[in-house]
LOTORNU-664530 format. One record per residue: residue in three letters; x, y, z of N, C-alpha, C in turn; chain. Coordinates in steps of 0.02 Angstrom, whole numbers, plus 50000, padded with zeros to 5 digits. Each point is the difference from the previous one (the first is absolute). Last residue first. Layout:
<pts>
residu	n_east	n_north	n_up	ca_east	ca_north	ca_up	c_east	c_north	c_up	chaine
ALA	X	Y	Z	X	Y	Z	X	Y	Z	A
...
</pts>
This chain:
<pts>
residu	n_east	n_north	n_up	ca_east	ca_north	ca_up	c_east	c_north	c_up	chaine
UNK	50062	50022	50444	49977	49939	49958	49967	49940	50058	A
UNK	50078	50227	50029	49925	50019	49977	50007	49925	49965	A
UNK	50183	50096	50082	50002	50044	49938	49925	49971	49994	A
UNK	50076	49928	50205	50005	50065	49984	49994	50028	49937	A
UNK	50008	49768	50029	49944	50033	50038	50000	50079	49983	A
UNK	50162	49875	49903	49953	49979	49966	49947	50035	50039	A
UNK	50194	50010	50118	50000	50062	49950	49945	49985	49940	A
UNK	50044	49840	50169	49962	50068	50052	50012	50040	49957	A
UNK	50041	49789	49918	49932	50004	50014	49972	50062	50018	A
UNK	50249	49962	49974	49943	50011	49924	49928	49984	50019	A
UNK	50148	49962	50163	50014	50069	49997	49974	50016	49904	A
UNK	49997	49789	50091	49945	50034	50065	50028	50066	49982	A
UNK	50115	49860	49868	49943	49996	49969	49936	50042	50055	A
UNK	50254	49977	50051	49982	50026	49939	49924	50019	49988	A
UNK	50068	49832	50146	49974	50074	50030	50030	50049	49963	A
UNK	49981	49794	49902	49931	49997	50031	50004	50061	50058	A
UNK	50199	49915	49876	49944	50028	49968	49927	50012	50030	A
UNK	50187	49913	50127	50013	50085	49967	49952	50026	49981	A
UNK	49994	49745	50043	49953	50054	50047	50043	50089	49984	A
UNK	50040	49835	49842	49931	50002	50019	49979	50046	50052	A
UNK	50211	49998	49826	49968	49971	50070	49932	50024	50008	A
UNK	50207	50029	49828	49968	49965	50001	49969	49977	50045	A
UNK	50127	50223	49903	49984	49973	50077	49958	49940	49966	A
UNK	50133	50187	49863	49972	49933	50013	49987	49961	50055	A
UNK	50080	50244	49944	50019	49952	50041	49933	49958	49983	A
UNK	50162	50230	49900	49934	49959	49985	50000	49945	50054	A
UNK	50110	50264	49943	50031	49942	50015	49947	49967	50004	A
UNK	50131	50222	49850	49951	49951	50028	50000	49927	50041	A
UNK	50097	50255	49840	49995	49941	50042	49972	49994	50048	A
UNK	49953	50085	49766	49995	50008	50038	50033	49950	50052	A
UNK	49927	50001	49756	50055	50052	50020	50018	50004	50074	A
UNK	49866	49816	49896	50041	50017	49957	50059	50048	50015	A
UNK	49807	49920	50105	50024	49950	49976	50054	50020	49980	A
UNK	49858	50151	50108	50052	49967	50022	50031	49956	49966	A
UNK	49889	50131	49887	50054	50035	50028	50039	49956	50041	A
UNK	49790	49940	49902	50072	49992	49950	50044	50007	50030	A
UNK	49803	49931	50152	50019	50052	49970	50062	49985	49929	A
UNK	49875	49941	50250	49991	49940	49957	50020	50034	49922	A
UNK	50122	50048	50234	49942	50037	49957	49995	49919	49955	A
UNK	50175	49966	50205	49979	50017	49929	49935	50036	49982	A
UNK	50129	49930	50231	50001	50062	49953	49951	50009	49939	A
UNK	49921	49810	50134	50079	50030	49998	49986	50067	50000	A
UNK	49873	49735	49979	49998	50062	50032	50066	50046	49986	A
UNK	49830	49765	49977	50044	50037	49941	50008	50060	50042	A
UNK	49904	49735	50082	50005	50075	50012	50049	50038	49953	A
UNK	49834	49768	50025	50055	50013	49996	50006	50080	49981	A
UNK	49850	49836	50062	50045	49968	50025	50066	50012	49994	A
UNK	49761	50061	49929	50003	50015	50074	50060	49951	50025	A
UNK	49951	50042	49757	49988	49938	50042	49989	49995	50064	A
UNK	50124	50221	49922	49956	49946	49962	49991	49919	50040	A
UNK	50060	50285	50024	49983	49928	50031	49995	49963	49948	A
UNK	50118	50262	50011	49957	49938	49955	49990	49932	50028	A
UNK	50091	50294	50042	49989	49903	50020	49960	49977	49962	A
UNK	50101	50251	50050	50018	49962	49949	50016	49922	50008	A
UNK	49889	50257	50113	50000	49916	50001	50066	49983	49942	A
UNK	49861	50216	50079	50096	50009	49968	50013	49916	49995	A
UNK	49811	50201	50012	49973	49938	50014	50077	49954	49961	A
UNK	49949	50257	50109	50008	49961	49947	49997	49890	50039	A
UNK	49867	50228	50084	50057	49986	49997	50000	49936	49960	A
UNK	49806	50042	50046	50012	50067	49998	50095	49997	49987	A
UNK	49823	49775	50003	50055	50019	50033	50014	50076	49973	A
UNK	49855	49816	49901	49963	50047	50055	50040	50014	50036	A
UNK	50052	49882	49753	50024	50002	50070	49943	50047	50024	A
UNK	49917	49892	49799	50054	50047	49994	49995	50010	50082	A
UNK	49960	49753	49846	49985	50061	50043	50052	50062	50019	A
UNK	49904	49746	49844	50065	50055	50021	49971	50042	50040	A
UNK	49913	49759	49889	49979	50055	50068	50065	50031	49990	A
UNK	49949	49930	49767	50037	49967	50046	49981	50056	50089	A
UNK	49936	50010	49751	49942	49973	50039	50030	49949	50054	A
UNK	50089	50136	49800	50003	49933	49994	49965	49978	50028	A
UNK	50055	50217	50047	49964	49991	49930	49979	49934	49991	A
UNK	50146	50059	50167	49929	50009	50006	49944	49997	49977	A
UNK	50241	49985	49962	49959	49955	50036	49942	50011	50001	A
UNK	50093	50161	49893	50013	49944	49930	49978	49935	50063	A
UNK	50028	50199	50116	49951	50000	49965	49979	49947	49954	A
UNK	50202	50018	50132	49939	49967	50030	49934	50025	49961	A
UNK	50223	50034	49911	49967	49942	49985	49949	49968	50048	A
UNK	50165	50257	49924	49969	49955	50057	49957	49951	49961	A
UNK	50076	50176	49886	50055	49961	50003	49979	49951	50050	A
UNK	49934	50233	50030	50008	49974	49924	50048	49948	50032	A
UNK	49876	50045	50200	50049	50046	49963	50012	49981	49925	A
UNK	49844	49920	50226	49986	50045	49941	50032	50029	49948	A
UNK	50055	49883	50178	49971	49939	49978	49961	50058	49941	A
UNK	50135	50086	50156	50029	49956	49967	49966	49973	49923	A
UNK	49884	50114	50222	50054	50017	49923	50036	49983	49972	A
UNK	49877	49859	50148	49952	50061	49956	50039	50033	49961	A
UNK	50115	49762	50088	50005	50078	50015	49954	50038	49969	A
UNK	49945	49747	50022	50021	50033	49981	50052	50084	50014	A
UNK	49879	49688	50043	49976	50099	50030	50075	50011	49985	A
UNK	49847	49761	49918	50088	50039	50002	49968	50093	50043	A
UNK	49944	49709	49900	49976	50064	50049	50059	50032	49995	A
UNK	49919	49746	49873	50044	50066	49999	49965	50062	50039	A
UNK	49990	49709	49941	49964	50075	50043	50043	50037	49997	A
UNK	49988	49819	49817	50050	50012	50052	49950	50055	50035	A
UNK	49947	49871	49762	49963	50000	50062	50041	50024	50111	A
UNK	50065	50041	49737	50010	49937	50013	49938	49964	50057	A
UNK	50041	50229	49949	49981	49972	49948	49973	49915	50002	A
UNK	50150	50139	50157	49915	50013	49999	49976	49964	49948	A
UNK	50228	49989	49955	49969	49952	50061	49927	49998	50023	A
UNK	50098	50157	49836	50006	49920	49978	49972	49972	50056	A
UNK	50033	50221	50058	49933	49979	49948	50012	49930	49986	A
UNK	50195	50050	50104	49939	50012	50032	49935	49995	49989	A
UNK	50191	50019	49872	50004	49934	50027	49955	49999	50064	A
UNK	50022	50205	49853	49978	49940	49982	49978	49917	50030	A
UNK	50100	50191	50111	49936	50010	50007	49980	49975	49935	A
UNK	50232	49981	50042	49946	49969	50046	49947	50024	50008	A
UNK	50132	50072	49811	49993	49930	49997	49982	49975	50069	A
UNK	50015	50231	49959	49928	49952	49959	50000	49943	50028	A
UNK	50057	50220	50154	50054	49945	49956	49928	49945	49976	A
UNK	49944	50163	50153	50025	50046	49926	50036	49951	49963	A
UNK	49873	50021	50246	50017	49954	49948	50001	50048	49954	A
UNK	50003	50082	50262	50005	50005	49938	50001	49953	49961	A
UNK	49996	49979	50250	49995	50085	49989	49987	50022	49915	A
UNK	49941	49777	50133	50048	50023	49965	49973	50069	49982	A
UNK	49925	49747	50079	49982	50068	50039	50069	50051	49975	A
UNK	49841	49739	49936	50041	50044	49981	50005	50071	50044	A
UNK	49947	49730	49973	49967	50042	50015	50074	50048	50005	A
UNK	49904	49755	49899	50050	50054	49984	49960	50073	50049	A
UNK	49936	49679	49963	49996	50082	50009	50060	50062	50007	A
UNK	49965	49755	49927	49954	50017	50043	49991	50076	50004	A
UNK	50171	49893	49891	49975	49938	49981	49909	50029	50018	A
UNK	50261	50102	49923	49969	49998	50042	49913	49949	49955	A
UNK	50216	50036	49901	49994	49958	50057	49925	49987	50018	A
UNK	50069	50197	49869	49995	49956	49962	49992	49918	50031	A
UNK	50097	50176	50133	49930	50025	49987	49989	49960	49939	A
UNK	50208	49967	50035	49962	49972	50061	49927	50002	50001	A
UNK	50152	50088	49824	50005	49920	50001	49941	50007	50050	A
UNK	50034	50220	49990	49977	49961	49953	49969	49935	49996	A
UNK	50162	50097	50149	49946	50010	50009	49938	49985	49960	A
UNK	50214	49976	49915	50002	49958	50083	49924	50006	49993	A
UNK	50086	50163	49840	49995	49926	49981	49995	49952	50061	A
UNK	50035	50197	50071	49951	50014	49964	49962	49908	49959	A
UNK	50210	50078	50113	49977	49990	50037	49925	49985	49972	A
UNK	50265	49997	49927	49923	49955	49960	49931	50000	50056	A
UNK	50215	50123	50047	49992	49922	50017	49952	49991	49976	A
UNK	50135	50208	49999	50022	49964	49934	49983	49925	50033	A
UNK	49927	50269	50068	49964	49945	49937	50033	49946	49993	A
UNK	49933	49979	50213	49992	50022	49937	50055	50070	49994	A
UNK	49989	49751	50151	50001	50085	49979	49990	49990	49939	A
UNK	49914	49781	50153	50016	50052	49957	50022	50063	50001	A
UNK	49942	49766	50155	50031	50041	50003	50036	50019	49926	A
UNK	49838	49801	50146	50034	50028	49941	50036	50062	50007	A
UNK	49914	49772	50196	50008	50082	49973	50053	49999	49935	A
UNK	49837	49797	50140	50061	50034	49937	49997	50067	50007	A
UNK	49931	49850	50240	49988	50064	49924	50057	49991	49941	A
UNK	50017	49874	50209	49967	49980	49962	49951	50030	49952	A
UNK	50212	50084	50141	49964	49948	50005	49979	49945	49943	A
UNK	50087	50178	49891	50001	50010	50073	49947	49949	50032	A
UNK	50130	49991	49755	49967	49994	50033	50003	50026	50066	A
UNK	50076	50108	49755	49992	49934	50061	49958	49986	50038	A
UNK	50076	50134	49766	49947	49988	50028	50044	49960	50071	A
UNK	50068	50096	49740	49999	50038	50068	49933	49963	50023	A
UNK	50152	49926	49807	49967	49988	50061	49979	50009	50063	A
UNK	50177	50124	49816	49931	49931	49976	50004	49976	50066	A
UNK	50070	50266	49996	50024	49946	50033	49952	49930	49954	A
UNK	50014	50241	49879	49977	49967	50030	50029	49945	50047	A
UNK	50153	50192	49870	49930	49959	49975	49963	49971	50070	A
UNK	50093	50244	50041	50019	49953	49988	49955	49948	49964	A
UNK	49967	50239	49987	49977	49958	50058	50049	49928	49948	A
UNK	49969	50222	49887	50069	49974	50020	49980	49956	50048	A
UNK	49812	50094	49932	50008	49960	49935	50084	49976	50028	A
UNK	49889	50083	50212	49976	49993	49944	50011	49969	49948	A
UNK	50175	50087	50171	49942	49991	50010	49971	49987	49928	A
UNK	50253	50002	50134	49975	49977	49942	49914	49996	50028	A
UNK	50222	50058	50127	49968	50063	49939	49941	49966	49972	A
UNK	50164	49887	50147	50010	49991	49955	49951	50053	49951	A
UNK	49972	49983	50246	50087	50003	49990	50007	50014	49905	A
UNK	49757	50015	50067	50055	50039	50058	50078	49981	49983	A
UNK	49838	49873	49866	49983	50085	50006	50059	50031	50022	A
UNK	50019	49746	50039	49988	50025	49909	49980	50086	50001	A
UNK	49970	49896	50218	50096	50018	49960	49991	50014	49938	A
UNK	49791	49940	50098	50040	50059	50038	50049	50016	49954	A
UNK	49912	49800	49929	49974	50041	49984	50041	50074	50018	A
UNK	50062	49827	50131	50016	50026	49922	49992	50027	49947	A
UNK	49871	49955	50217	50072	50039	50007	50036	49978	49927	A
UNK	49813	49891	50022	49973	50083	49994	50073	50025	50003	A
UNK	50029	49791	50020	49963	50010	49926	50000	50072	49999	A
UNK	50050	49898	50219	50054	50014	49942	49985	50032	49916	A
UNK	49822	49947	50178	50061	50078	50010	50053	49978	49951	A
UNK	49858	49817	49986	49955	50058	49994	50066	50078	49994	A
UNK	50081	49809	50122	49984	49979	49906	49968	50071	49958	A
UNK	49992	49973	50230	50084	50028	49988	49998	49999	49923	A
UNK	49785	50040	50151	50046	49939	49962	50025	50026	49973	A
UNK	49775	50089	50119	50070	49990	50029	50018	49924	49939	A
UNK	49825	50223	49979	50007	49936	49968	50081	49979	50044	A
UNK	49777	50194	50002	50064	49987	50003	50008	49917	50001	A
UNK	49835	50200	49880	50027	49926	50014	50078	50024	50050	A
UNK	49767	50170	49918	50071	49979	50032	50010	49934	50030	A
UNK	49791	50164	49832	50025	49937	50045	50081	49990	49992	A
UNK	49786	50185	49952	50054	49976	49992	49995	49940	50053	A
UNK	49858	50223	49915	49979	49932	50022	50059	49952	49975	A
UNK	50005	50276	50079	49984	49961	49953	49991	49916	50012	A
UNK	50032	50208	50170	49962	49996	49959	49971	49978	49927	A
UNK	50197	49953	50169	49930	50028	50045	49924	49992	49955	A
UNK	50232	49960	49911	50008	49964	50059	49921	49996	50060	A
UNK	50062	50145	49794	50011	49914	49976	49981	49957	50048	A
UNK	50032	50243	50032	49911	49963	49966	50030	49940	49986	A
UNK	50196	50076	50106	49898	49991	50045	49956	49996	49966	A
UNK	50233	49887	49934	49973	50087	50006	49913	49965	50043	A
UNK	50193	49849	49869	50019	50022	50086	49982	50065	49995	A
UNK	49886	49815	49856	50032	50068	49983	50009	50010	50072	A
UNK	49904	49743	49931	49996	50074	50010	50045	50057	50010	A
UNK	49964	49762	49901	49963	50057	49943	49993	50063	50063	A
UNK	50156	49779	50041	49934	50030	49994	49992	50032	49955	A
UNK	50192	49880	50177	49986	50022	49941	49937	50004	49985	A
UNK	50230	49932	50179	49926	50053	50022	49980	49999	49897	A
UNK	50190	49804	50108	49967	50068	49963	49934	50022	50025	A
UNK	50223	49858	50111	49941	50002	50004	49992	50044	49956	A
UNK	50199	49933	50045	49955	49939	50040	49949	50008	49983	A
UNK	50188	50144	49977	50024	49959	49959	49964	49933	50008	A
UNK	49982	50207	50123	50061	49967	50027	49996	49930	49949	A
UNK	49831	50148	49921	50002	50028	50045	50043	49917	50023	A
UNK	49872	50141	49800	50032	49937	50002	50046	50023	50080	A
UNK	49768	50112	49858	50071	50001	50040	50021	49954	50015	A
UNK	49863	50129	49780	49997	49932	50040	50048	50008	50039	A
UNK	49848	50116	49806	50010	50007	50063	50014	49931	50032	A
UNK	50044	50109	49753	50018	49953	50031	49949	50048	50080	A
UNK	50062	50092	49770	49899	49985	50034	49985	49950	50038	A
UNK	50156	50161	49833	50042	49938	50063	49927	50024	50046	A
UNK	49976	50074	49758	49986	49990	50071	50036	49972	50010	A
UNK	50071	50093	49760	49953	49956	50012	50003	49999	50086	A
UNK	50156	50141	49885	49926	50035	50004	49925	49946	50022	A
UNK	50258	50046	50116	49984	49967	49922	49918	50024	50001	A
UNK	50145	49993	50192	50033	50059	49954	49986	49989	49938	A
UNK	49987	49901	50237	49984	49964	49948	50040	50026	49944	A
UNK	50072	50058	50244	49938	49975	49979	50017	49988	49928	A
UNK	50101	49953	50255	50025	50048	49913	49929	49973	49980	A
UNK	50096	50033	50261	49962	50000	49961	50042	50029	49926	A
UNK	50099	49961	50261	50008	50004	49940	49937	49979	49954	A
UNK	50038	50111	50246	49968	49923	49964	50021	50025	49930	A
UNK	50022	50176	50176	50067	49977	49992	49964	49908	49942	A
UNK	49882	50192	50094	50020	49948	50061	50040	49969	49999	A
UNK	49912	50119	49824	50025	50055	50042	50034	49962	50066	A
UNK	49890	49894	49837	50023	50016	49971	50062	50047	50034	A
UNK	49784	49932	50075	50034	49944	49986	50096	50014	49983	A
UNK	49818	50171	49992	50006	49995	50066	50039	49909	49986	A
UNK	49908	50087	49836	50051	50042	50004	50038	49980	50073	A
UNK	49800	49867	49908	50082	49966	49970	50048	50070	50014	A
UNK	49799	50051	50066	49986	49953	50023	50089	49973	49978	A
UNK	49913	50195	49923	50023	50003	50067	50020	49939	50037	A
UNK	49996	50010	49711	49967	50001	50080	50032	50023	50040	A
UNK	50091	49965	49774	50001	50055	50053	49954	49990	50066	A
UNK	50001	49835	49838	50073	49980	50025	50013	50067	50044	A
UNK	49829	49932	49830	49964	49999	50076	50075	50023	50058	A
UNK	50003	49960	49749	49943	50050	50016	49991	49987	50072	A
UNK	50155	49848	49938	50033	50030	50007	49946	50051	50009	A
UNK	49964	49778	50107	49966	50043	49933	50037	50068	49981	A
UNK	50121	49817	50178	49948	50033	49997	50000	50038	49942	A
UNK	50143	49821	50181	49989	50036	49921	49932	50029	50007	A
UNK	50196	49952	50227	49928	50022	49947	50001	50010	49934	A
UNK	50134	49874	50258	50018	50029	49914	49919	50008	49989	A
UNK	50139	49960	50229	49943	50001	49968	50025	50061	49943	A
UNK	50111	49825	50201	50012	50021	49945	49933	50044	49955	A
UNK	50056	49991	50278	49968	49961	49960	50012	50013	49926	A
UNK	50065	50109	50200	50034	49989	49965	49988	49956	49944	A
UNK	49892	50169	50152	50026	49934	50044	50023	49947	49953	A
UNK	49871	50189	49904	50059	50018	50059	50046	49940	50064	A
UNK	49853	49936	49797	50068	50049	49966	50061	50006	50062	A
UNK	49748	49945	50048	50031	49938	49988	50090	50026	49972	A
UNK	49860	50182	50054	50008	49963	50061	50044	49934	49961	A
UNK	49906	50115	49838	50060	50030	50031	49992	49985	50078	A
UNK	49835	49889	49878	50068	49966	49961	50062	50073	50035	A
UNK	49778	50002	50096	50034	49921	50007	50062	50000	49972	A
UNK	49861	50194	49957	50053	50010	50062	50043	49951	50007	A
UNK	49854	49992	49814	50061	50053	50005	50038	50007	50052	A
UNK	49782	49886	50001	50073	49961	49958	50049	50035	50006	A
UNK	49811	50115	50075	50012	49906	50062	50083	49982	49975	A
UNK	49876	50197	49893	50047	50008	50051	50031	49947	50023	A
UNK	49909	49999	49751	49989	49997	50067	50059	50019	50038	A
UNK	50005	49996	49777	49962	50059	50024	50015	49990	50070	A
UNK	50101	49925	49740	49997	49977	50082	49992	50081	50032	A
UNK	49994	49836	49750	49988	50074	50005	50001	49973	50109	A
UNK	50035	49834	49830	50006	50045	49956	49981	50071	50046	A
UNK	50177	49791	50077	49932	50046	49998	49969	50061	49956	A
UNK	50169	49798	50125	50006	49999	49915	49900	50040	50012	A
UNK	50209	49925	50207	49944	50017	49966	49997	50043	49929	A
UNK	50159	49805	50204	50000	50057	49945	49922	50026	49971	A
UNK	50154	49955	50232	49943	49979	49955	50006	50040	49966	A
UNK	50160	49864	50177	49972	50040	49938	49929	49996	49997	A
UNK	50126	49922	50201	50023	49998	49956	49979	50052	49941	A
UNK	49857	49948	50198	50074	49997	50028	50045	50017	49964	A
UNK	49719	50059	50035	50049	49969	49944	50059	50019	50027	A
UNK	49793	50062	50101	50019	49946	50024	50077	49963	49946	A
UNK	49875	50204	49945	50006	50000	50078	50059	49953	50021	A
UNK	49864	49961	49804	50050	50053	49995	50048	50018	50065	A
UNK	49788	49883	50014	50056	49966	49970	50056	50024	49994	A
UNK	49826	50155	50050	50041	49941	50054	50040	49966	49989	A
UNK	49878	50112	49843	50053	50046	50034	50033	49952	50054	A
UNK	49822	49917	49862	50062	50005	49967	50054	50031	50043	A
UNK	49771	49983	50088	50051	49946	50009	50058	49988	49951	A
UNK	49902	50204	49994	50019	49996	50084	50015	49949	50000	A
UNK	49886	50034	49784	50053	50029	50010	50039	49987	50074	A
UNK	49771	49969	49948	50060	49933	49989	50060	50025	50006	A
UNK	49852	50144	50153	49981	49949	49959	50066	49972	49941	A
UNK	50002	50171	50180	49969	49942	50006	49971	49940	49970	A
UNK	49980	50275	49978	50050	49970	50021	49972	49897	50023	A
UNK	49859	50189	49904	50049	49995	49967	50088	49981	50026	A
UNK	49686	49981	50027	50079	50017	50037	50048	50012	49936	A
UNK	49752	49961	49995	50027	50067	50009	50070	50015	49994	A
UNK	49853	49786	49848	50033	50015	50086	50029	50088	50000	A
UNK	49914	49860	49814	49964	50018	50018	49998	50042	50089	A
UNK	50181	49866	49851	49986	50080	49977	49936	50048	50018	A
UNK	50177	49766	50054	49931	50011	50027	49984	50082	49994	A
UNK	50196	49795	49875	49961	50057	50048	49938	50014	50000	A
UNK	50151	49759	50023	49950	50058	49944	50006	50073	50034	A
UNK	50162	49762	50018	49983	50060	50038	49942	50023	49954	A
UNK	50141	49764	50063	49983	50030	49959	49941	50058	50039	A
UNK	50250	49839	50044	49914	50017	50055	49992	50043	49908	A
UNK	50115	49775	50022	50000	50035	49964	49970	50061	50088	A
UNK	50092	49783	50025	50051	50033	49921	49967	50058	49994	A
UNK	49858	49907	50193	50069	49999	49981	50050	50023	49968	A
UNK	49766	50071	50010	50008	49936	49985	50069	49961	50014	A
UNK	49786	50207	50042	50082	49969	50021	49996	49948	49959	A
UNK	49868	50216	49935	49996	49917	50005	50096	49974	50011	A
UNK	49782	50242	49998	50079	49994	50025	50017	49904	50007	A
UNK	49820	50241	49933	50000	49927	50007	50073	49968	49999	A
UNK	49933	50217	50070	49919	49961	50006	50046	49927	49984	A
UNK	50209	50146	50077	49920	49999	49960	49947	49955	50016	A
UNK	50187	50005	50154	50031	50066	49931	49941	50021	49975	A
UNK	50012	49861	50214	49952	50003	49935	50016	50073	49978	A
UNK	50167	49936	50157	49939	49944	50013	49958	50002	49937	A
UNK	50243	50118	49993	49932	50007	50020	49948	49936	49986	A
UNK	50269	50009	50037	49949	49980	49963	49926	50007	49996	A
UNK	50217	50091	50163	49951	49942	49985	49966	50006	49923	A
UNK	50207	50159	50059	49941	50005	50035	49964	49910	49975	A
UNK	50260	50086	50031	49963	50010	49960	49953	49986	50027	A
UNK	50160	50148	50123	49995	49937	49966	49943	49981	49948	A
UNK	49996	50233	50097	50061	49958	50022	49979	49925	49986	A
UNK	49949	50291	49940	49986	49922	49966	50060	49944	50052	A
UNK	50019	50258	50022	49953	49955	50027	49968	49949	49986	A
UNK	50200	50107	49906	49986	49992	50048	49959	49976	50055	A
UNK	49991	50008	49759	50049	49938	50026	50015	50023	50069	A
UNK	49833	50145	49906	50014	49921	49974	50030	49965	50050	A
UNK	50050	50212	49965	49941	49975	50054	49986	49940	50015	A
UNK	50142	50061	49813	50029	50015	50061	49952	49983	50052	A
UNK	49888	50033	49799	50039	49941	50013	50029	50002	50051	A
UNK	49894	50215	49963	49961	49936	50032	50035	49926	50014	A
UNK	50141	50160	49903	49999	50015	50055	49952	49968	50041	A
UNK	50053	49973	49766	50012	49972	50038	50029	50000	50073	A
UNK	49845	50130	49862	49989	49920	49996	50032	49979	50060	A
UNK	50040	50205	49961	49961	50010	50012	49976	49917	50011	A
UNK	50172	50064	49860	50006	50030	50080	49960	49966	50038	A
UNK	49955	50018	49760	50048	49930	50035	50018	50021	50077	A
UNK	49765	50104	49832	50087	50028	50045	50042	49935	50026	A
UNK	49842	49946	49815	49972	50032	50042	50075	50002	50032	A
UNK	49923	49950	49749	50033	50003	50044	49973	50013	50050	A
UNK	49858	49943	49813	50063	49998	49963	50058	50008	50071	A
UNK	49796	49983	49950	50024	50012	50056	50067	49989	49999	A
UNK	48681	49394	49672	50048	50067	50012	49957	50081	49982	A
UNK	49946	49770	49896	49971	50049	50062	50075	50053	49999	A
UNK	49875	49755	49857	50038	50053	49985	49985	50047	50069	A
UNK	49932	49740	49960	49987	50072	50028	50041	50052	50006	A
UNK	49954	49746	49881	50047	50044	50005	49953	50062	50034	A
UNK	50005	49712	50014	49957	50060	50000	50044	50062	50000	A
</pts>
């Protein structure tokens, strides 16, 4: 059913004179807030985060259990961000700096003046950003070489407060090494985008008894993956993504509806209106799509299928990312992921009125 609706600087003094505060009255790191958000799933390997944009606060939520971690990191961490707002993070990583911890930043070179990366910058953290015209549209932290943080959310407050995102953290060394080379390929070696090294063949393992996959874009056939799988699917496809603009999976989408597959999906409203968008070309077809009931952006980038298996990252469903942009993708093959995936596509299916 379609229902259409809808600083460049600030004084450096001045920052890092609050910082200074900071680290004086900040003394060790703080706990893990009990309920960051509405919906929050321990599992061991993983915890997975949403935000909760219907909420007043603007402290406290997923961000604070990224900061902790942070907090808590002995060795390194590195972070790969297209744009960094929050206070939580900013302080974590010059606290983590000031007590000698290694911390490196890439970041969107258009974003590279912030206050946010100035104050990094000023603390002595070495940041390089991109310097090319395609996104470094990476958000991910790799933290003492054990664990990644990764998602579709932006270290800023509408990302964090007021758009509809989700934060993985994922413990395995397997996992961090992957992302941390990724890391190195930018930060030591320059190389983003069409210079991105070739591909690793067989990015996947096992944790436990999950397969996990693991794509960048552009140079890991992320597109063609996604494809294959959604061509898989047997039962159903449910969709929550800020944008589709790339054909060949919103072909392989119709194919399946076609087939007799359930297909649902909630959208970004603006997004989903722009030349070039394919939730219309769904809709047309007589597939349930829906346009988000969120005032703030609707920033997802998941795909269930089968309710057994989870598509999440950086990526846009987009050319840009495929092609120009870097990017990171995670194949989660699990059931119960997918199923609190799928309680956070019921409550944005509710809200947009489905």
């Amino acid at each position: 059913m379609w229902i259409p609706r809808r600083a460049i600087t600030r004084v450096l003094t001045v920052l890092l004179l609050a910082y200074a505060a900071v680290l004086v009255f900040r003394i060790g790191p703080p706990e893990p807030p009990a309920d960051a958000v509405g919906n929050r799933a321990p599992g061991g390997w993983y915890d997975l985060y949403f935000t909760n944009p219907g909420a007043e606060a603007t402290t406290g939520g997923p961000d604070a259990a990224l900061a902790a971690a942070i907090d808590a990191a002995e060795a390194t961490v590195d972070v790969a961000v297209y744009e960094l707002e929050l206070g939580s993070i900013r302080d974590a990583l010059i606290l983590a700096h000031s007590r000698d911890v290694s911390v490196r930043v890439v970041t969107e070179t258009d974003n590279i003046n912030s206050p946010g990366i100035g104050a990094l910058q000023a603390a002595g953290i070495p940041v390089r950003g991109d310097e090319r015209a395609g996104l470094m549209h990476h958000k991910f932290v790799v933290i003492d070489g054990s664990q990644v943080w990764t998602g579709s959310m932006n270290l800023t407050v509408s990302s964090a407060y007021r758009g509809n995102n989700n934060l993985l953290r994922l413990s395995s060394t397997w996992l961090a090494d992957q992302y941390r080379r990724e890391f190195e390929e930018m930060f030591v070696l320059d190389r983003f985008g069409a210079l991105s090294l070739p591909a690793l063949p067989g990015i996947g393992t096992e944790i436990g008894d999950v397969r996990v996959e693991l794509r960048f874009s552009p140079e890991g056939g992320v597109a063609e993956r996604i494809v294959e799988l959604l061509l898989g699917a047997q039962q159903s496809i449910q969709i929550m993504a800020y944008n589709l603009t790339l054909d060949s999976i919103s072909e392989a989408i119709l194919e399946r509806a076609a087939a007799g597959v359930a297909v649902q999906g909630v959208f970004d409203e603006g997004q989903a209106q722009n030349q070039g968008s394919d939730v219309s070309r769904l809709a047309q077809a007589g597939l349930d799509v829906w346009l988000d009931g969120n005032p703030g952006l609707m920033h997802h980038k998941v795909i269930v299928v089968d309710g057994e298996l989870v598509i999440t990252g950086s990526y846009n469903f987009s050319r840009s990312a495929e092609e120009r942009n870097d990017e990171n993708v995670l194949f989660l093959f699990s059931q119960e992921l997918a199923a609190q995936y799928l309680l956070e596509f019921e409550r944005l299916l509710a809200e947009a009125g489905g």
